[in-house]
DSSP file (Angstrom, degrees, kcal/mol; ACC not computed):
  #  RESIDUE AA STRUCTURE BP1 BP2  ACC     N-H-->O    O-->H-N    N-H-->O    O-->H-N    TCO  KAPPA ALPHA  PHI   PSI    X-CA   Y-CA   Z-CA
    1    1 A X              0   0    0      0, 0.0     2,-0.1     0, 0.0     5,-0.0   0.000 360.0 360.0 360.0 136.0   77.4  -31.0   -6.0
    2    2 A X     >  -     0   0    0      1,-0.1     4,-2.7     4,-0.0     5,-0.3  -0.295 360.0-119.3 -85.8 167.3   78.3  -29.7   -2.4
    3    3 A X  H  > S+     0   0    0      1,-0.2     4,-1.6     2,-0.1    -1,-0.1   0.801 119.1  62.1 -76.6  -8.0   76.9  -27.2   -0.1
    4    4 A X  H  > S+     0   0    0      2,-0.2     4,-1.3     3,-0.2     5,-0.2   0.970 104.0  43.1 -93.5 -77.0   80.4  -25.7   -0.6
    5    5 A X  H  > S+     0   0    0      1,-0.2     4,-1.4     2,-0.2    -2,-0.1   0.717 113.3  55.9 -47.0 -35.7   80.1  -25.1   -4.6
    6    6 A X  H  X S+     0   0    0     -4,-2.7     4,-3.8     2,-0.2     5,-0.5   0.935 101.6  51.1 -68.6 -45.1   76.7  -23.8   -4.2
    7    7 A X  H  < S+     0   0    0     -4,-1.6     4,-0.4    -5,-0.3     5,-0.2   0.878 114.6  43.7 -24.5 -59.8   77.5  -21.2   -1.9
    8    8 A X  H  < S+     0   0    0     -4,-1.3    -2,-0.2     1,-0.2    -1,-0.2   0.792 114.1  55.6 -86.2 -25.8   80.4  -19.9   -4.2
    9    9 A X  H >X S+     0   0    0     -4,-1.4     4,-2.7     1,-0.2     3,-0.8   0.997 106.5  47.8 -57.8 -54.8   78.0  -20.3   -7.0
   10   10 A X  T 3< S+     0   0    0     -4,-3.8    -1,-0.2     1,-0.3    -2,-0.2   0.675 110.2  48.7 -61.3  -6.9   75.6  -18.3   -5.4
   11   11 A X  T 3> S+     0   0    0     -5,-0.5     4,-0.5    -4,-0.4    -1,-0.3   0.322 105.5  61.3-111.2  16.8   77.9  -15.2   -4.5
   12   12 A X  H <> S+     0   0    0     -3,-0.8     4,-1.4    -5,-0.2    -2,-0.2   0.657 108.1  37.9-119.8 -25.4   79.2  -15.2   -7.7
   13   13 A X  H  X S+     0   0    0     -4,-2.7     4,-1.8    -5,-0.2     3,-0.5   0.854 114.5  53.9 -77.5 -43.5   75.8  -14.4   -9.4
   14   14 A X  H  > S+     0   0    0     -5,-0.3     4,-2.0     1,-0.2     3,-0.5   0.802 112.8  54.5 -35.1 -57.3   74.7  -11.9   -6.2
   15   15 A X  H  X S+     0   0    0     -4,-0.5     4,-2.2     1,-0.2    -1,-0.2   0.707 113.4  33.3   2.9 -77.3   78.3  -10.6   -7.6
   16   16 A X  H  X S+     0   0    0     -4,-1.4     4,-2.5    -3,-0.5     5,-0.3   0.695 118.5  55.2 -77.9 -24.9   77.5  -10.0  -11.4
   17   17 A X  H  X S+     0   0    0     -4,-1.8     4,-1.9    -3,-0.5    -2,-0.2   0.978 115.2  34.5 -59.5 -58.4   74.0   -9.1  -10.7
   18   18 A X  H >X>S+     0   0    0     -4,-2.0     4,-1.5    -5,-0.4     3,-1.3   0.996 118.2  57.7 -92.4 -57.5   74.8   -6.3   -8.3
   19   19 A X  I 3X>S+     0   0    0     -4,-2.2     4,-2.4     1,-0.2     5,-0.5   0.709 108.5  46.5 -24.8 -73.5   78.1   -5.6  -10.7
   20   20 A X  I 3X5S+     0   0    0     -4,-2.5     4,-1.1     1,-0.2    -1,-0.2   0.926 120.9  41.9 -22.9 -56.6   75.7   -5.0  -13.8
   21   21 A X  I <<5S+     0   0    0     -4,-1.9     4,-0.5    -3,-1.3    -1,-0.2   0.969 116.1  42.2 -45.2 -62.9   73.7   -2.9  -11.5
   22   22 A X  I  X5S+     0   0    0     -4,-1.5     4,-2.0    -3,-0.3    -1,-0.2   0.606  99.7  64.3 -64.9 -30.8   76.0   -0.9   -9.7
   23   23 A X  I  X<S+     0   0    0     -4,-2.4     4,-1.0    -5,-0.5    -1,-0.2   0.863 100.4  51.5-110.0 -30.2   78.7    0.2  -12.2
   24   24 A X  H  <<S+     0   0    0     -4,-1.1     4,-0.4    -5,-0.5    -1,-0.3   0.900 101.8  56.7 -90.8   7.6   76.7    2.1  -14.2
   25   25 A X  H >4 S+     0   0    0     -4,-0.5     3,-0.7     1,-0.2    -2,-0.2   0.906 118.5  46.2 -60.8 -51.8   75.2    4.2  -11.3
   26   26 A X  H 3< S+     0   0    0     -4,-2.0    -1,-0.2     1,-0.3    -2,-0.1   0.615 109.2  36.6 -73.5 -13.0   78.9    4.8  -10.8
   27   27 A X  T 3< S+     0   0    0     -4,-1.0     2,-0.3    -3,-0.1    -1,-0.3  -0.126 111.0  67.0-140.3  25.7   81.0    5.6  -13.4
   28   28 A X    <   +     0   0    0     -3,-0.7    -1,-0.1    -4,-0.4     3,-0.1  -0.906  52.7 166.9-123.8 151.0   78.3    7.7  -15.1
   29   29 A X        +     0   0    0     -2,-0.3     2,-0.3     1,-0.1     3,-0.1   0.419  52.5  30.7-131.4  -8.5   77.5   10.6  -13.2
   30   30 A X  S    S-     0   0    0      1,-0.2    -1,-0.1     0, 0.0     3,-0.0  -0.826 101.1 -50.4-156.0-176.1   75.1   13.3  -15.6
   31   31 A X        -     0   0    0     -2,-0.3     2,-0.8     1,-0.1    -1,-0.2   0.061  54.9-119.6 -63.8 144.4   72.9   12.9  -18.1
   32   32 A X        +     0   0    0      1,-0.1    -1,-0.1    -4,-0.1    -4,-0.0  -0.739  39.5 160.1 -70.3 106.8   73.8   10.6  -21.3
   33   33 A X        +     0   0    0     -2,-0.8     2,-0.2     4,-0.0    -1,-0.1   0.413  25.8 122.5-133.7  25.7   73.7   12.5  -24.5
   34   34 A X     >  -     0   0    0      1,-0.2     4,-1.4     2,-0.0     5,-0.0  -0.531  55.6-148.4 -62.6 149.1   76.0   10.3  -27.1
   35   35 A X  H  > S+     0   0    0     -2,-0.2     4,-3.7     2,-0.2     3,-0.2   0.943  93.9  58.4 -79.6 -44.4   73.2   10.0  -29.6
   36   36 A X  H  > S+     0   0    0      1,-0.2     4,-0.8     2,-0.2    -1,-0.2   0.957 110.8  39.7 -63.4 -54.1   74.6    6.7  -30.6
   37   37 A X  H >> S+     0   0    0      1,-0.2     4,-0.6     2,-0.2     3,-0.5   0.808 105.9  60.9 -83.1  -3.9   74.3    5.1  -27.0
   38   38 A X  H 3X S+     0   0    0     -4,-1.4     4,-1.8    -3,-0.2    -1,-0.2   0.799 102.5  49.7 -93.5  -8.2   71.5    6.3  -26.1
   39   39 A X  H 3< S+     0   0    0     -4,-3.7    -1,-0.2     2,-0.2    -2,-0.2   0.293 108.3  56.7-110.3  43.6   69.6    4.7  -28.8
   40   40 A X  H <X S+     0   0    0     -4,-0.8     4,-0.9    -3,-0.5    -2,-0.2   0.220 102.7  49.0 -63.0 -32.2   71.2    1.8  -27.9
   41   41 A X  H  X S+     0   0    0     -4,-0.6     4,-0.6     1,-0.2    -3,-0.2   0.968 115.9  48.8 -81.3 -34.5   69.9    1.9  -24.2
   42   42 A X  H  < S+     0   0    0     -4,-1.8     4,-0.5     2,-0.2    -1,-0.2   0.728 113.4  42.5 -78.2  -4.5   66.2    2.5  -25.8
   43   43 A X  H >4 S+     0   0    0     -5,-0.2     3,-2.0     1,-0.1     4,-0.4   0.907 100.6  81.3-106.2 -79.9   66.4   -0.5  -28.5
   44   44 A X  H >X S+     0   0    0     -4,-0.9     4,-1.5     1,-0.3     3,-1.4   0.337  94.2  46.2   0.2 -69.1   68.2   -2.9  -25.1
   45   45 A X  H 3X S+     0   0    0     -4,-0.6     4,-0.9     1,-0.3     5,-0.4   0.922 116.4  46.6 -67.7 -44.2   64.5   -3.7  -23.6
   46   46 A X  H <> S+     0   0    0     -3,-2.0     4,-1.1    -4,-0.5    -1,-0.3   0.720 113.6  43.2 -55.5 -34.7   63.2   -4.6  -27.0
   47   47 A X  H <> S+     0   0    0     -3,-1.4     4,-2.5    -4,-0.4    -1,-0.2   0.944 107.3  58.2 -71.0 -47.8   65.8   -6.7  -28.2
   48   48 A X  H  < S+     0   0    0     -4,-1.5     4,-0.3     2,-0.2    -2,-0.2   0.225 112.3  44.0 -68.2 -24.1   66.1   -8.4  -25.1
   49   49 A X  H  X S+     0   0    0     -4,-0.9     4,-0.7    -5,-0.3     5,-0.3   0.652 110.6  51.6 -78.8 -59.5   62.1   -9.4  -25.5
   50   50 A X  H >X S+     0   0    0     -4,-1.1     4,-2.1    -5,-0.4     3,-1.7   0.991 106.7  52.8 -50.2 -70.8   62.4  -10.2  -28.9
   51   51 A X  H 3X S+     0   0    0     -4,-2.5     4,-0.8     1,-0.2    -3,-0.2   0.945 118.6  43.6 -13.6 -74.4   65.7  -12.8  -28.2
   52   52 A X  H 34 S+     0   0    0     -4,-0.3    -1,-0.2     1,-0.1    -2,-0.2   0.450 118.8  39.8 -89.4   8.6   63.2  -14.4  -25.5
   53   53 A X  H X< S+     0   0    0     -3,-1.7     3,-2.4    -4,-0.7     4,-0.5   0.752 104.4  61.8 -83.9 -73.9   59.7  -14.5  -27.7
   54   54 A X  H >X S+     0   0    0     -4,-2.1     4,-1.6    -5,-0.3     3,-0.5   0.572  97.3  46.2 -58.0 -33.0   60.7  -15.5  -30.8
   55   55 A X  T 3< S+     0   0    0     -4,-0.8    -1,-0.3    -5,-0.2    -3,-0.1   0.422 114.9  56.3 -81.2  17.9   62.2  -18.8  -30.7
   56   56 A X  T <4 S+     0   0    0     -3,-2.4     3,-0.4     2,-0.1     4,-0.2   0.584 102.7  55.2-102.4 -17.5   59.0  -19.7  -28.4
   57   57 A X  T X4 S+     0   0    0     -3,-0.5     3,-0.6    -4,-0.5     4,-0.5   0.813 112.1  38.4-110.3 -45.1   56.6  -18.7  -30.8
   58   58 A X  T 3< S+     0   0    0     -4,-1.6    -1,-0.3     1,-0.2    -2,-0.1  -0.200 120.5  44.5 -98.0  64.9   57.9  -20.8  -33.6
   59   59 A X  T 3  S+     0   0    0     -3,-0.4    -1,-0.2    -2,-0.1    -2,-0.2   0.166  93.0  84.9-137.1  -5.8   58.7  -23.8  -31.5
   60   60 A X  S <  S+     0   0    0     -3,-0.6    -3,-0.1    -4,-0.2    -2,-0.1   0.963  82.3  74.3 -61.8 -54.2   55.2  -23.5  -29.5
   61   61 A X  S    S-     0   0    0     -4,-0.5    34,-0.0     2,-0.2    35,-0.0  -0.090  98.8-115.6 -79.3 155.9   53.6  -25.4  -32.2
   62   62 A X  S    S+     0   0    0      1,-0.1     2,-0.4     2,-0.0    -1,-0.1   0.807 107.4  28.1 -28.4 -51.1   54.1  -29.4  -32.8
   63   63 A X  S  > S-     0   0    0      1,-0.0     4,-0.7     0, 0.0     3,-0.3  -0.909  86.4-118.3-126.7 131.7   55.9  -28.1  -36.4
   64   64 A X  H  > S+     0   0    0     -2,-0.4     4,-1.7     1,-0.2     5,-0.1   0.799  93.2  62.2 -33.1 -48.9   57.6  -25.2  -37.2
   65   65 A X  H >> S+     0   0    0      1,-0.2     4,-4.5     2,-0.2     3,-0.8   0.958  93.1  63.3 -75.0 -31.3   55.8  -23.3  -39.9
   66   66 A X  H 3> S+     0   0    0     -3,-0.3     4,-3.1     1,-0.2    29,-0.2   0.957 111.7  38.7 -44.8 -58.7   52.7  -22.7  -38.2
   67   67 A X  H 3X S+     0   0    0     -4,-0.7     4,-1.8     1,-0.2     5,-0.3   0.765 119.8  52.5 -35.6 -41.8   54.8  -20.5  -35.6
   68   68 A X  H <X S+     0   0    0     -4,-1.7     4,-0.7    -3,-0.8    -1,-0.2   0.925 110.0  39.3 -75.0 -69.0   56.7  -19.3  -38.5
   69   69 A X  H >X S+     0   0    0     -4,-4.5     3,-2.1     1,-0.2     4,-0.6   0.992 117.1  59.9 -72.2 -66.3   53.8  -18.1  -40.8
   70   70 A X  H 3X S+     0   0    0     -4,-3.1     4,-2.6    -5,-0.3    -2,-0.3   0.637 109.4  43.5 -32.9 -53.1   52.1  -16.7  -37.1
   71   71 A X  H 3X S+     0   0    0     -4,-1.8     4,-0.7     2,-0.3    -1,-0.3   0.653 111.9  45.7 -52.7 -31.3   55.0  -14.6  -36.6
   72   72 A X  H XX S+     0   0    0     -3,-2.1     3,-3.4    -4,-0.7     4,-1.4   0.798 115.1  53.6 -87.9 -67.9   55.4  -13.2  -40.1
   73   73 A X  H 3X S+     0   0    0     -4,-0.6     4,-2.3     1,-0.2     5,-0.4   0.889 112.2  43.7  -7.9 -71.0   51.5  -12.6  -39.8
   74   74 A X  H 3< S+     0   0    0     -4,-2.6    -1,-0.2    -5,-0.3     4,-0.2   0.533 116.4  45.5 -91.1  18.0   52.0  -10.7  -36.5
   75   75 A X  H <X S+     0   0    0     -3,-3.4     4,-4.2    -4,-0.7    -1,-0.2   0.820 115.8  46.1 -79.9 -38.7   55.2   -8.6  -37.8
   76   76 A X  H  X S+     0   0    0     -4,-1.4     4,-1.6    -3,-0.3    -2,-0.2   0.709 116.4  45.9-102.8 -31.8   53.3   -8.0  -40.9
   77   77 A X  H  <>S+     0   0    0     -4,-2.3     5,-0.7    -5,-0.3    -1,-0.2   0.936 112.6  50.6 -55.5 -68.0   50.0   -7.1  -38.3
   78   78 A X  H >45S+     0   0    0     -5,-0.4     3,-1.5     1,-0.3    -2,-0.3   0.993 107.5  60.2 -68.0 -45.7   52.4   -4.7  -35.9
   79   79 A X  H 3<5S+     0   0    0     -4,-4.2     2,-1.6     1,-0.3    -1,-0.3   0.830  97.0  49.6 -34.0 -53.9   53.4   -3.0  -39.1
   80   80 A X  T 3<5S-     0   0    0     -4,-1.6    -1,-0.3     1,-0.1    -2,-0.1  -0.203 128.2-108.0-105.2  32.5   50.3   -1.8  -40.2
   81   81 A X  T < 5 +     0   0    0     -2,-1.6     2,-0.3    -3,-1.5    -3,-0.2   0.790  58.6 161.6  12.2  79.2   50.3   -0.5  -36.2
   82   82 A X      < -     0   0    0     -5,-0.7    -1,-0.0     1,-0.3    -5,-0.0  -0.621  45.1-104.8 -99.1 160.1   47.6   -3.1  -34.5
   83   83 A X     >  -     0   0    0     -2,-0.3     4,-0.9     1,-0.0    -1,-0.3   0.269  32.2 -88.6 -75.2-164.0   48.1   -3.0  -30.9
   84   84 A X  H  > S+     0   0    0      2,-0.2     4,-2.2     3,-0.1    -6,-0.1   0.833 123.5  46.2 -89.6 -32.9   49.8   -5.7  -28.7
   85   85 A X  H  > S+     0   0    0      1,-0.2     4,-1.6     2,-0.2     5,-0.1   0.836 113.8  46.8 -90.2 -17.4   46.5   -7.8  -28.0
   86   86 A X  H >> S+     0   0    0      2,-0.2     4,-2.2     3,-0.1     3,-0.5   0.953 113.0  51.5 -68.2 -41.9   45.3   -7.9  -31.7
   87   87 A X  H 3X S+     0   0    0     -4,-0.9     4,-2.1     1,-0.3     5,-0.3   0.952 113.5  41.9 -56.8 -49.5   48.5   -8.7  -32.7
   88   88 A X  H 3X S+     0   0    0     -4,-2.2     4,-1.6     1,-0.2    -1,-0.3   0.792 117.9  43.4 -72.2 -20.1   48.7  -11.5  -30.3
   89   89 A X  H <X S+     0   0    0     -4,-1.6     4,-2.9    -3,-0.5     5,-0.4   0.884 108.9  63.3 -67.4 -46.1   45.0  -12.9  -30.9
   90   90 A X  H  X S+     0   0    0     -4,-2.2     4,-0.8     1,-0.2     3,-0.4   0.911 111.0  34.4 -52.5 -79.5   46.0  -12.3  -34.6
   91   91 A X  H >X S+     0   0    0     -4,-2.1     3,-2.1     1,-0.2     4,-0.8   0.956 117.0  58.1 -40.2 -59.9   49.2  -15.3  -34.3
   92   92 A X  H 3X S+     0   0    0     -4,-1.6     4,-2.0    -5,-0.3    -1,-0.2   0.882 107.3  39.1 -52.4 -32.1   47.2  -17.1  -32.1
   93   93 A X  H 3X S+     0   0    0     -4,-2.9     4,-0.8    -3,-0.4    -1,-0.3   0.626 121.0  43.5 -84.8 -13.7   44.3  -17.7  -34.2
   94   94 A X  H XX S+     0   0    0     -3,-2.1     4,-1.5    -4,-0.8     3,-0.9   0.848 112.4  59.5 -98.5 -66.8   46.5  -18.3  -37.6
   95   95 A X  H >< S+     0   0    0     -4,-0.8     3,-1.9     1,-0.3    -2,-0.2   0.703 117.6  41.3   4.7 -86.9   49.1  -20.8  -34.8
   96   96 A X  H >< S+     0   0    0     -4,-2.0     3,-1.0    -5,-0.3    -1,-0.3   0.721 110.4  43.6 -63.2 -42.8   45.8  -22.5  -34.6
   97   97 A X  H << S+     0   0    0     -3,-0.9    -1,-0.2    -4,-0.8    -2,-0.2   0.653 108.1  61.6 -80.3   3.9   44.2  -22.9  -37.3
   98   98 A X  T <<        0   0    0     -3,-1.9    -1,-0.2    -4,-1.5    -2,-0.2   0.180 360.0 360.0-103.8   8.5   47.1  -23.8  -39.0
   99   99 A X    <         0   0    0     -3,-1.0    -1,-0.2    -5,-0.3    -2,-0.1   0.364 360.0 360.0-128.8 360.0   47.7  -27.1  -36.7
């Protein structure tokens, strides 16, 4: 690869970053109040964390199911509203004992 390609690589994410950024600052101007997108914009952070957890959590382990049964354990945990760091001691300790 050339210093040429990287350049244009790099201005073409600075590009889509700022784009993402930028365009909705611009082309909304007052408050949001479709019901439907705005609980879309609240569910977006969540999802977007979940997407980038979950296949880490059953893949951590040597074998799949431990990760597997730790995660259904710490859904089954955050149902029964446990906080973020029992939940996460909760998987870690079943992850473990389960390997």
């Amino acid at each position: 690869m050339n210093q040429h390609s990287i350049i244009i690589y790099l201005l073409v994410g600075i590009l889509v970053t700022n784009l993402i950024r930028v365009l909705p600052m611009t082309l909304i101007h007052g408050p949001i109040r479709n019901r439907f997108v705005r609980s879309f914009l609240y569910y977006v952070p969540y999802v977007t964390l979940a997407v980038m957890t979950f296949p880490d959590m059953v893949l951590a382990t040597p074998t799949p199911l431990p990760g597997i049964i730790a995660l259904l354990v710490g859904i089954i945990a955050a149902w029964f509203r446990f906080g973020l760091f029992p939940v996460a001691v909760i998987c870690c300790v079943i992850a473990f004992m389960m390997m």
